[in-house]
N, CA and C atoms as a LAMMPS dump frame, in Angstrom:
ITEM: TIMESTEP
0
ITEM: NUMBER OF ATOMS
444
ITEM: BOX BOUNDS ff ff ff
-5.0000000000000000e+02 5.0000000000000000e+02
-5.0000000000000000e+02 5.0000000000000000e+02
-5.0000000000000000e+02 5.0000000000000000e+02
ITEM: ATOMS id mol type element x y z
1 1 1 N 377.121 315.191 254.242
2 1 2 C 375.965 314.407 253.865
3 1 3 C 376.43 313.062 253.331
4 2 1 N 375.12 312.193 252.717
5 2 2 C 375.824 310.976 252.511
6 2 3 C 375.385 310.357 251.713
7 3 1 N 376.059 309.435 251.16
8 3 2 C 375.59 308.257 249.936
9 3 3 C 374.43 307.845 250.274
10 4 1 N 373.784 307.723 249.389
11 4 2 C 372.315 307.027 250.035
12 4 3 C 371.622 306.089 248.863
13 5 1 N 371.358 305.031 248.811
14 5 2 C 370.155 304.328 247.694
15 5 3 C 368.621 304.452 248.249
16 6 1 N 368.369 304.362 247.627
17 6 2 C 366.773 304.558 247.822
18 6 3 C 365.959 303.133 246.685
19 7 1 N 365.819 302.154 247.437
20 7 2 C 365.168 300.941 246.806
21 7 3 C 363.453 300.906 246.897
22 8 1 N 362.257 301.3 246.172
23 8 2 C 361.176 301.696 246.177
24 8 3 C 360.39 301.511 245.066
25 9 1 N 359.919 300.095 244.802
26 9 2 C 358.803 300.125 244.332
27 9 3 C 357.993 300.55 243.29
28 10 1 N 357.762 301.725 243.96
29 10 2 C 356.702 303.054 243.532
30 10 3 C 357.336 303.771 242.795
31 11 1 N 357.125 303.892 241.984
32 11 2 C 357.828 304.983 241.295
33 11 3 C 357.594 306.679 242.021
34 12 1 N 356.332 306.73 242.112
35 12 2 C 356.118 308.612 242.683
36 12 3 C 356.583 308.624 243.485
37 13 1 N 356.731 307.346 244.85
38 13 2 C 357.119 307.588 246.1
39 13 3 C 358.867 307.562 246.055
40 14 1 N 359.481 306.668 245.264
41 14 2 C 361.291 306.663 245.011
42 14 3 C 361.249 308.14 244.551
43 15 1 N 360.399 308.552 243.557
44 15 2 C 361.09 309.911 243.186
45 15 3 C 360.796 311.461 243.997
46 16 1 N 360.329 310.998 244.901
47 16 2 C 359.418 311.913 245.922
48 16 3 C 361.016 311.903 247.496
49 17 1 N 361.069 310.793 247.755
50 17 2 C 361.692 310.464 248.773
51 17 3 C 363.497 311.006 247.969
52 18 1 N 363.861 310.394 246.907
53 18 2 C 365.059 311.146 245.828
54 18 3 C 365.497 312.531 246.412
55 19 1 N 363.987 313.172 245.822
56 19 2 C 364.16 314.484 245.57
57 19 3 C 364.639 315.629 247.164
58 20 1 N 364.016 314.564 248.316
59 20 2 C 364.084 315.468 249.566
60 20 3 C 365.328 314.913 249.748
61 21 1 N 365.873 313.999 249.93
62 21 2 C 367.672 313.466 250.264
63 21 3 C 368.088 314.24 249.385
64 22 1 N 368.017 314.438 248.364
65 22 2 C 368.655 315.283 246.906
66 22 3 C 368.781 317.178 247.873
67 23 1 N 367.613 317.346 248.202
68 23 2 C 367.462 319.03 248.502
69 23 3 C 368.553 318.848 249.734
70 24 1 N 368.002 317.991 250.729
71 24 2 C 369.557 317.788 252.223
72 24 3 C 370.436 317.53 251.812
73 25 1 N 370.778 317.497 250.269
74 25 2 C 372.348 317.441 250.489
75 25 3 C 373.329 315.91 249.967
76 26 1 N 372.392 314.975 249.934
77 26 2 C 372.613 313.882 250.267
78 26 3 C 372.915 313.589 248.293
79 27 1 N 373.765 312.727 248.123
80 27 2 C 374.034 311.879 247.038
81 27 3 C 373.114 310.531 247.219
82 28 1 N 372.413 310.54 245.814
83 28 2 C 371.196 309.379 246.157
84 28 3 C 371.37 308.424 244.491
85 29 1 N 371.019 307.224 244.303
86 29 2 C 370.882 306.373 243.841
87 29 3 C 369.131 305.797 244.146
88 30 1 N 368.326 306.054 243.104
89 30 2 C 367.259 305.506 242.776
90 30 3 C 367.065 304.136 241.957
91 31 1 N 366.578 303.554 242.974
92 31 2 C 366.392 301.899 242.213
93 31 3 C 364.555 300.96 242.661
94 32 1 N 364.247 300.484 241.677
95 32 2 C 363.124 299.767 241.882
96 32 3 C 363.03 298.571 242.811
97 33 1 N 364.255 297.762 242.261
98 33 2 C 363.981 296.553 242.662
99 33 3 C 365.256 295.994 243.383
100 34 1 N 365.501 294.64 244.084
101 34 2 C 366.402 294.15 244.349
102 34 3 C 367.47 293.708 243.912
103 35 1 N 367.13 293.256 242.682
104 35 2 C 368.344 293.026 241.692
105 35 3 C 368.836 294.153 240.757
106 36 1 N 368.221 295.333 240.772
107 36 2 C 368.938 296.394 240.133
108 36 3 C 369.488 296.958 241.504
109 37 1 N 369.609 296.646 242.76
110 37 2 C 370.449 297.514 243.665
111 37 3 C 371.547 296.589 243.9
112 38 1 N 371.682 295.442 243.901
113 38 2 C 372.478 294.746 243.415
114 38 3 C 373.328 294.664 242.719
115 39 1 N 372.836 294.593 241.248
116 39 2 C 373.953 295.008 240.64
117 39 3 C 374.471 296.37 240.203
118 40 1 N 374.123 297.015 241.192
119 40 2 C 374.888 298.427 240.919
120 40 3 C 376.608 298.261 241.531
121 41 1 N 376.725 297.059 242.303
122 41 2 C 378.005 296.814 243.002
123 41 3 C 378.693 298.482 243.442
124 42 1 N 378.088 299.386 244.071
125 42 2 C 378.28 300.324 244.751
126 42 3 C 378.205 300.067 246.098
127 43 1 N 378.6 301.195 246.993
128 43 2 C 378.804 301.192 248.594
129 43 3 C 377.777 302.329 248.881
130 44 1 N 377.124 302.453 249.577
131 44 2 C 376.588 303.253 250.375
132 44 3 C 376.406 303.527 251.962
133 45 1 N 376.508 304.846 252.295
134 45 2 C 376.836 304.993 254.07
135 45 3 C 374.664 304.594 254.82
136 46 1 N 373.84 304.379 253.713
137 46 2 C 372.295 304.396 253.971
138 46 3 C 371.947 303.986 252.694
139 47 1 N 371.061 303.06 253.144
140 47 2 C 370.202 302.572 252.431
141 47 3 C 368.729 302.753 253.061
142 48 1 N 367.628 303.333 252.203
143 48 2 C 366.56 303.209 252.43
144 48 3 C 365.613 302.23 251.472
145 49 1 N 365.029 301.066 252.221
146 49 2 C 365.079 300.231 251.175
147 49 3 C 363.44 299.724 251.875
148 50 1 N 362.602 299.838 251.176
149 50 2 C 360.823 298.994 251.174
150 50 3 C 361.142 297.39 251.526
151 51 1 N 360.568 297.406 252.578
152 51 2 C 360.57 295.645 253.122
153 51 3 C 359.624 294.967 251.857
154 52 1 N 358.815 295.545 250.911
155 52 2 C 357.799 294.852 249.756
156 52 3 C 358.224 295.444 248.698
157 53 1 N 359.529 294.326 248.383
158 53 2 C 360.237 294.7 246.806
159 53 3 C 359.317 293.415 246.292
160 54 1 N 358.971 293.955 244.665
161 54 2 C 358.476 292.745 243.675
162 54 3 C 359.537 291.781 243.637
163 55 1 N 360.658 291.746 243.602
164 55 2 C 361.531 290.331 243.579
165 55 3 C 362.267 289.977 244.831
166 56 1 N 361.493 290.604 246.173
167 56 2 C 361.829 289.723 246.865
168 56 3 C 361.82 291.076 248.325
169 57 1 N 362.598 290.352 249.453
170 57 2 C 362.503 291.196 250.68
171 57 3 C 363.273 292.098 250.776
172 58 1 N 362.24 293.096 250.953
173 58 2 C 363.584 294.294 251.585
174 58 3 C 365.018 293.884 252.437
175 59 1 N 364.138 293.277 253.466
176 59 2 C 365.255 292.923 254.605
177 59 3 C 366.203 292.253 254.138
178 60 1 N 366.007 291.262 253.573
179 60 2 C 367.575 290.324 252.867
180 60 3 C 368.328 290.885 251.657
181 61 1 N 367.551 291.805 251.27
182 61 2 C 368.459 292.445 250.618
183 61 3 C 369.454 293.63 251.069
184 62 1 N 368.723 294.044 251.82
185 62 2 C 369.379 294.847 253.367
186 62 3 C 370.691 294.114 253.883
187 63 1 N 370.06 292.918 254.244
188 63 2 C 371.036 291.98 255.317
189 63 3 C 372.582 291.794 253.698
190 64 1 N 371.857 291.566 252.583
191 64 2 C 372.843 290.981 251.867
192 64 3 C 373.742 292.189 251.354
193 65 1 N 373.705 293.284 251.047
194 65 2 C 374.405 294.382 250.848
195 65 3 C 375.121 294.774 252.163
196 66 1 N 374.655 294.701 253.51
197 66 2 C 375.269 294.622 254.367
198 66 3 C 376.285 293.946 254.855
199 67 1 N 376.234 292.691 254.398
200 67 2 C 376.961 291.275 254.651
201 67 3 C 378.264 291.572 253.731
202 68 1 N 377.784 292.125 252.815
203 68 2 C 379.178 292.353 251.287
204 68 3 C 379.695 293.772 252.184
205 69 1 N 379.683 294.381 252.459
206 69 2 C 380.364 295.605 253.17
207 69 3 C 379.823 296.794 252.336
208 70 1 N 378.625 297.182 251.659
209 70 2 C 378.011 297.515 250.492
210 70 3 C 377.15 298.662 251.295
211 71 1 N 376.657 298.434 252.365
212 71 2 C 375.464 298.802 253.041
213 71 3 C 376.214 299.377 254.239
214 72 1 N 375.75 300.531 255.077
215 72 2 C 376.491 300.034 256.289
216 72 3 C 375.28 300.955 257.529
217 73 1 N 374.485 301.589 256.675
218 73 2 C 372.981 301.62 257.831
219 73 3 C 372.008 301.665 257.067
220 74 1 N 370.964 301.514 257.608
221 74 2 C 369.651 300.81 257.047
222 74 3 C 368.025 301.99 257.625
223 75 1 N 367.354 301.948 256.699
224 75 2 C 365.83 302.507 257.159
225 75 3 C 365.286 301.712 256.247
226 76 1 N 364.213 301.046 256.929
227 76 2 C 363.097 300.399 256.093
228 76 3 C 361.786 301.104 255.594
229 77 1 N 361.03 301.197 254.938
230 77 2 C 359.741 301.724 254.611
231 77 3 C 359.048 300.67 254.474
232 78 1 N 357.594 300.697 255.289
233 78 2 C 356.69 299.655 255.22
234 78 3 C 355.013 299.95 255.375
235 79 1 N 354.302 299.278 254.989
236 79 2 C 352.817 300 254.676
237 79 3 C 352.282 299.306 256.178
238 80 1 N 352.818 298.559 256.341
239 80 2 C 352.088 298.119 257.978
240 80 3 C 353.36 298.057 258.768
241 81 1 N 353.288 298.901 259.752
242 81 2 C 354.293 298.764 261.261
243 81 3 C 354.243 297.38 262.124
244 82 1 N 353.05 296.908 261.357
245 82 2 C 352.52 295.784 262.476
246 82 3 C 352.737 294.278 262.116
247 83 1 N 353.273 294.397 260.585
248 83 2 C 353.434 292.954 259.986
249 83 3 C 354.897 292.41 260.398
250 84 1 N 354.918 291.086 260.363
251 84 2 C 356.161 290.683 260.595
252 84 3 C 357.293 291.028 260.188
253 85 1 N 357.415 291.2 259.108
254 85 2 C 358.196 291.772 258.122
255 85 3 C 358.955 293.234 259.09
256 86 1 N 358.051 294.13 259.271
257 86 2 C 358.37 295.434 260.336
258 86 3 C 359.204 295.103 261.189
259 87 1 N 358.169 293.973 261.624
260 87 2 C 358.798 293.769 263.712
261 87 3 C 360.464 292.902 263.184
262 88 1 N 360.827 292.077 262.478
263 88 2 C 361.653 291.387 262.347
264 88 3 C 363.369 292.415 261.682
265 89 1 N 361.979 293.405 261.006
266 89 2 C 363.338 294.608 260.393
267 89 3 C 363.814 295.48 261.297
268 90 1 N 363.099 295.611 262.734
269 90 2 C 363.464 296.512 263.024
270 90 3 C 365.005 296.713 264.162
271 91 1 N 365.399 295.824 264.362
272 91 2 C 366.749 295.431 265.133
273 91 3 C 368.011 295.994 263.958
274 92 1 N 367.341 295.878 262.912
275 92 2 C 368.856 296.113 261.606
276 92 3 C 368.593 297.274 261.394
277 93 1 N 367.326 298.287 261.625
278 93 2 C 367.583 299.849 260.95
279 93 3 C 365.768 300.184 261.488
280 94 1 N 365.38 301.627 261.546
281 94 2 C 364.54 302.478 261.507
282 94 3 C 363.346 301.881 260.485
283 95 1 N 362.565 302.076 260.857
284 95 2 C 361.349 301.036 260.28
285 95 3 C 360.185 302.72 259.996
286 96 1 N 360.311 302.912 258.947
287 96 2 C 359.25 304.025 258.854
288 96 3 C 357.999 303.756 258.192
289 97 1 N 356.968 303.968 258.266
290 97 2 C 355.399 304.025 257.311
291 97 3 C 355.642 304.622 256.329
292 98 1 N 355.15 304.091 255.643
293 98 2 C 354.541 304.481 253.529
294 98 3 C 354.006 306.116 253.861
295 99 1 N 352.664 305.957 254.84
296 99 2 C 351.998 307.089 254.678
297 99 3 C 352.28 308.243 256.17
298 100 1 N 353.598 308.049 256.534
299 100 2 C 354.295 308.788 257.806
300 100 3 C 355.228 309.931 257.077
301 101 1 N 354.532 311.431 257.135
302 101 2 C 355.385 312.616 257.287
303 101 3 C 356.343 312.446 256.188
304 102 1 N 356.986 312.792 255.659
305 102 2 C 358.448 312.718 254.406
306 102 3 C 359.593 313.073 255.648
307 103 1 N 359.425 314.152 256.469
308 103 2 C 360.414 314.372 257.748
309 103 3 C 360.519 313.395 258.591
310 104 1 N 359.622 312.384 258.573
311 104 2 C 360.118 311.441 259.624
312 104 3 C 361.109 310.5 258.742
313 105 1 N 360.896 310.265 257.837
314 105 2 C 361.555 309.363 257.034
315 105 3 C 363.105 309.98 256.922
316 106 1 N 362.889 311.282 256.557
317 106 2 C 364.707 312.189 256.482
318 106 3 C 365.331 312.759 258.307
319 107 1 N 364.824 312.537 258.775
320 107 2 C 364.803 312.125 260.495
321 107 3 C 365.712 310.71 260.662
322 108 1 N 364.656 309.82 260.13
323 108 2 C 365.518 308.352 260.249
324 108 3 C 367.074 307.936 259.388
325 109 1 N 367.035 309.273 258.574
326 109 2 C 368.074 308.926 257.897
327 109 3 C 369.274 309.54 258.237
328 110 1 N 368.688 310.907 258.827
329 110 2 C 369.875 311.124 259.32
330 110 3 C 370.366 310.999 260.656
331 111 1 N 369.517 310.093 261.831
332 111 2 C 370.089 309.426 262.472
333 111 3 C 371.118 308.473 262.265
334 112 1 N 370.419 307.539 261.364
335 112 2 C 371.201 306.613 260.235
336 112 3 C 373 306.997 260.256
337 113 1 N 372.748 308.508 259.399
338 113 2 C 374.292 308.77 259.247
339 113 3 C 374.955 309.155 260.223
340 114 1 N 374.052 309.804 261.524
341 114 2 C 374.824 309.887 262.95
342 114 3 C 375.522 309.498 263.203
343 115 1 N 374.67 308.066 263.525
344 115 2 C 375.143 306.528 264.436
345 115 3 C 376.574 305.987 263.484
346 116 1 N 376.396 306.278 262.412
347 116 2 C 377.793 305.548 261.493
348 116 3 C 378.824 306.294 262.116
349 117 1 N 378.712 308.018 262.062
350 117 2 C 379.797 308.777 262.43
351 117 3 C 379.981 308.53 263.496
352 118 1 N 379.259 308.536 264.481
353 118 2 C 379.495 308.242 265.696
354 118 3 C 380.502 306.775 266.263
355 119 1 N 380.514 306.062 265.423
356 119 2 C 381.647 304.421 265.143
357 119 3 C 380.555 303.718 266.122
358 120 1 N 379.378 304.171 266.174
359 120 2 C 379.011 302.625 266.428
360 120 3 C 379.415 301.28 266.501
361 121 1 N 379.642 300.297 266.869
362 121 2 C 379.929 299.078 266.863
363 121 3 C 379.114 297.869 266.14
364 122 1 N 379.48 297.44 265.443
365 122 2 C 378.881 296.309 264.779
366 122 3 C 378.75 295.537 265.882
367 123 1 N 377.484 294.397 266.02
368 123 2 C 377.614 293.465 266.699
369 123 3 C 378.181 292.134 266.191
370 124 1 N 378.378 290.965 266.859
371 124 2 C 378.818 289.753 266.306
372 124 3 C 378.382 288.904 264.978
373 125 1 N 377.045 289.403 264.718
374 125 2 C 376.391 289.165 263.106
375 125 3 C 376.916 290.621 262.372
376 126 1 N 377.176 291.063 262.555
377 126 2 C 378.316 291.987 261.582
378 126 3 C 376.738 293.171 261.354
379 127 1 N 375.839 293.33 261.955
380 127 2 C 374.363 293.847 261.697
381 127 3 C 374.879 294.967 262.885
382 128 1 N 374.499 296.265 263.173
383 128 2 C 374.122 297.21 264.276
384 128 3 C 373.038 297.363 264.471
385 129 1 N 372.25 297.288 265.296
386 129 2 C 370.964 297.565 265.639
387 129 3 C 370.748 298.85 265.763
388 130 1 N 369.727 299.706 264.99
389 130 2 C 369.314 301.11 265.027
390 130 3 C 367.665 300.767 266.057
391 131 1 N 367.436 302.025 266.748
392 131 2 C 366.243 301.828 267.615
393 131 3 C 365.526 302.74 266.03
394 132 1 N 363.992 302.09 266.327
395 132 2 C 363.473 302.971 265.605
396 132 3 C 363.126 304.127 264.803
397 133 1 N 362.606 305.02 264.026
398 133 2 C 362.549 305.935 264.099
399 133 3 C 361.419 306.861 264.771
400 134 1 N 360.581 306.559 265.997
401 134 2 C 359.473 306.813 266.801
402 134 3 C 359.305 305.34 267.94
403 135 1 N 358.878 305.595 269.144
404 135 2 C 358.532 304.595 269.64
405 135 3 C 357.681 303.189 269.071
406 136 1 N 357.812 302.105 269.5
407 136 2 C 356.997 300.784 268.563
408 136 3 C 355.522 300.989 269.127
409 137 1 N 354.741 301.548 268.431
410 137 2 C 353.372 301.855 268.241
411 137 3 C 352.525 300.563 268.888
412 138 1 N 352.839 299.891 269.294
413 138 2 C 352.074 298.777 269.948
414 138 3 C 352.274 297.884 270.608
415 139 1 N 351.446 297.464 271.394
416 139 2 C 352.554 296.272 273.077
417 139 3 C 352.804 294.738 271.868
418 140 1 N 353.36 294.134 272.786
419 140 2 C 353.945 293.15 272.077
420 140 3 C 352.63 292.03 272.499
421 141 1 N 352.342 290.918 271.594
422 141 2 C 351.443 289.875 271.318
423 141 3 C 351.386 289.018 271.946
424 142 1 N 350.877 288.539 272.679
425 142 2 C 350.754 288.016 273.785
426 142 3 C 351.615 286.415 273.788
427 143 1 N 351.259 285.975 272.212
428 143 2 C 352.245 285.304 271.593
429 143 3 C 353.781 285.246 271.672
430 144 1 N 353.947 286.693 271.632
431 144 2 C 355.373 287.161 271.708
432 144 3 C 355.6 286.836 273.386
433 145 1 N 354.989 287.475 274.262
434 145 2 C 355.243 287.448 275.376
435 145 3 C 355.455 286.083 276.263
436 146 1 N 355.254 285.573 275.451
437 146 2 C 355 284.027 276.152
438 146 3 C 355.991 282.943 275.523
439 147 1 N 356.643 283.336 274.283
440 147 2 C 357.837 283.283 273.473
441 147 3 C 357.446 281.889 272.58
442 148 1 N 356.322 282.086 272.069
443 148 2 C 355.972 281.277 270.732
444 148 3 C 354.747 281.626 270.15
């Protein structure tokens, strides 16, 4: 099993999400915010981290624990699949819903620790791209399709 932080917000939902990584096995680190996962200056093999931290983005804090060698796979939690924030997280790690199953979320994670064992390859931004954790729930914006 594996190191894991858990960056969340919520208090019921960090200690809810804790407790099931805790029962699999998993060594977990509970934190609110961005700057308390920060300065924990620890390593973890997963991070599950809310794209809507109060001091700031999930994702860059993702990207920045990643960047330090701190991080080395990623699941996001997000209350909309559909906001930018989602679509932009989802190339760096598993993008799960607030109100999606607790198993899909420990699903995404332990793909998460798969893909590490497995030696995946970093790409040239030093980031691995994880595919989702479920297909992307919706066609792309016509906006998108047309590439602006």
């Amino acid at each position: 099993m594996g190191r894991v932080i858990v960056v969340q917000p919520d208090a019921s939902r960090r200690r809810e999400v804790a407790r099931a990584l805790v029962a699999g096995g998993h060594s977990v680190v509970p934190v609110a915010t961005a700057r308390e996962a920060e300065a924990l200056g620890e390593s973890f093999e997963v991070g599950v981290v809310d794209l809507e931290l109060p001091d700031g983005s999930g994702m860059h804090l993702a990207a920045r624990l990643s960047g330090f060698g701190r991080l080395h796979a990623r699941v996001f939690t997000a209350s909309d699949l559909e906001c930018s924030a989602a679509r932009r997280a989802a190339p760096m790690g598993a993008v799960v819903a607030h109100d999606a199953p607790l198993t899909v979320l420990l699903e995404a994670v332990a793909r998460a620790l798969g893909s590490r064992e497995h030696g995946a390859q970093p790409t040239r931004s030093g980031v691995r791209p994880s595919a989702p954790a479920h297909a992307w729930p919706f066609p792309p914006r016509e906006a998108d399709s047309k590439g602006g």
